[in-house]
C-alpha positions in Angstrom: -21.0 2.4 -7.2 -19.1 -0.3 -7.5 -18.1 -3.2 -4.7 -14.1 -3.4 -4.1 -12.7 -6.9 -3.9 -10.8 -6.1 -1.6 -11.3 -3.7 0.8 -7.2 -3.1 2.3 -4.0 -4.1 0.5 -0.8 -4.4 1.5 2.0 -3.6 -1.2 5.3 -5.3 0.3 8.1 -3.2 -1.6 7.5 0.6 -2.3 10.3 1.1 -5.3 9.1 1.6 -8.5 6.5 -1.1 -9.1 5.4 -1.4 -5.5 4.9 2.4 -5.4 3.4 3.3 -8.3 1.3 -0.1 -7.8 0.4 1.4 -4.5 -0.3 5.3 -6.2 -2.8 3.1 -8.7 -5.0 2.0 -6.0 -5.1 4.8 -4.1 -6.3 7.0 -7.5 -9.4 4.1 -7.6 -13.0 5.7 -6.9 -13.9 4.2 -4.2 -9.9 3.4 -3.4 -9.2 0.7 -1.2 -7.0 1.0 2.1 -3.6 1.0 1.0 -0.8 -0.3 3.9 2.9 -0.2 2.0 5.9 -1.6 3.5 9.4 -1.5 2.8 12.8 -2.5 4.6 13.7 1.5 3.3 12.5 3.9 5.8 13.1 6.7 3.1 10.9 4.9 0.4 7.9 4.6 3.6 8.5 8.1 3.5 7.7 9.3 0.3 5.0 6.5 -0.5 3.1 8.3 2.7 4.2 12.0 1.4 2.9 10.9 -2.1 -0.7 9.7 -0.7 0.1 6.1 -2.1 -0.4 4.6 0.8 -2.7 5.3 4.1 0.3 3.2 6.6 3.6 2.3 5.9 5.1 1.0 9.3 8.3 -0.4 10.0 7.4 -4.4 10.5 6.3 -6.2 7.2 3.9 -7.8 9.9 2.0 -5.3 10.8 1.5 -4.4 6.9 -0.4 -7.3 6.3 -2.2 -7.5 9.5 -5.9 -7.6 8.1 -5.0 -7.3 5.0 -7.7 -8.7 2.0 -4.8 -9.0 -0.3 -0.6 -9.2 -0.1 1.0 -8.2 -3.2 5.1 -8.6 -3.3 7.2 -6.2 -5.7 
């Protein structure tokens, strides 16, 4: 099985890159922790509803809290 680089990610921006970045990594085998944020509490929402993301809380700051890698879309 292979190592992951990185082992949580935080996607800053759920719309359509951001979220279907954040539905990418969470279909890898082994899938890394995925934390999304977005200023839009409805597009937390349905990146959580969708299984693209493990946390999507409110504060950006939080997001990236421990976070291997920060990717803005």
């Amino acid at each position: 099985m292979a190592e992951l680089p990185f082992a949580t990610v935080a996607v800053l921006g759920l719309g359509a890159m951001g979220g279907s970045l954040a539905r990418a990594l969470s279909a890898l085998e082994p899938a890394p922790t995925v934390v999304g944020w977005s200023p839009e509490e409805g597009e937390r929402a349905a990146a959580l509803e969708a299984l693209a993301v493990s946390a999507a809380p409110a504060e950006w700051e939080v997001a990236v809290a421990g976070a291997d890698l920060v990717v803005l879309a």
